[in-house]
C-alpha positions, 0 to 999 in steps of 0.5 A, spaced: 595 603 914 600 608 915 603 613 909 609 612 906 610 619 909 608 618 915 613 612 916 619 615 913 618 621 917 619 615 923 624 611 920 629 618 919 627 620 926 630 613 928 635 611 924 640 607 927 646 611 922 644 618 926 649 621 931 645 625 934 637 626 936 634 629 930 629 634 932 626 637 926 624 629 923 622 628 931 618 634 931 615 632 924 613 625 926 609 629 932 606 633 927 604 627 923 602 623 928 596 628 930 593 627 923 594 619 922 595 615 928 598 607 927 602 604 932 608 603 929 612 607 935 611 601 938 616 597 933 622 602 933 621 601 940 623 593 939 628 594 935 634 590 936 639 596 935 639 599 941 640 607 938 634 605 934 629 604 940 633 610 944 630 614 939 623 612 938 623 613 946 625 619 944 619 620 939 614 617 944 616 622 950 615 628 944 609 626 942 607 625 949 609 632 950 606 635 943 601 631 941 593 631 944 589 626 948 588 622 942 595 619 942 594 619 950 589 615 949 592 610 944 598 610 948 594 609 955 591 601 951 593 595 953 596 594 947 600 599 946 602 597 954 604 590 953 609 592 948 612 596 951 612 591 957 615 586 953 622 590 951 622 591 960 623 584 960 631 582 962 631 577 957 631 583 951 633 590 956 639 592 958 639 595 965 640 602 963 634 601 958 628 600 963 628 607 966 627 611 959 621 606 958 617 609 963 620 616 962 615 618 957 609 615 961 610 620 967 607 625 962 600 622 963 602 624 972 
């Protein structure tokens, strides 16, 4: 189970109230995530509020930049994989949305 500082470093990350991307709670998540790893990057990136899930595949793709194989290889299940998949579906995706999707898996390349 995640800790509480560990999900409110994501919820400020990905708060639909931001104007911008917020790098230093970015960052803080991806410094987070290599001590505690729990699959709640795959619920923002669902999130009804397109700003939200923008930012959390932002997150995604800094913490495929900045976190070690062990987030690779949880992003890499089939878990993880399927949510992701499940937001590329037309009936939840704006069009502009898909490629953003798999930005941050390019990183595996």
């Amino acid at each position: 189970m995640a800790t509480a500082g560990f999900s409110a470093e994501l919820n400020k990350a990905t708060n639909p109230s931001n104007r911008q991307e917020d790098w230093e709670y970015i960052m803080g998540f991806c410094d987070q995530i290599n001590k505690e790893l729990e699959g709640l990057l795959a619920h923002k990136i669902q999130s009804p509020q397109e700003w939200e899930a923008l930012q959390a595949l932002t997150v995604l793709e800094a913490c495929m930049k900045n976190c070690g194989r062990r987030f690779h290889n949880e992003v890499g299940k089939f878990k993880f994989l399927n949510e992701l998949i499940k937001v590329v579906s037309p009936k939840v995706s704006k069009v502009f949305f898909c490629p953003r999707i798999f930005s941050p898996l390019s990183v595996f390349g």
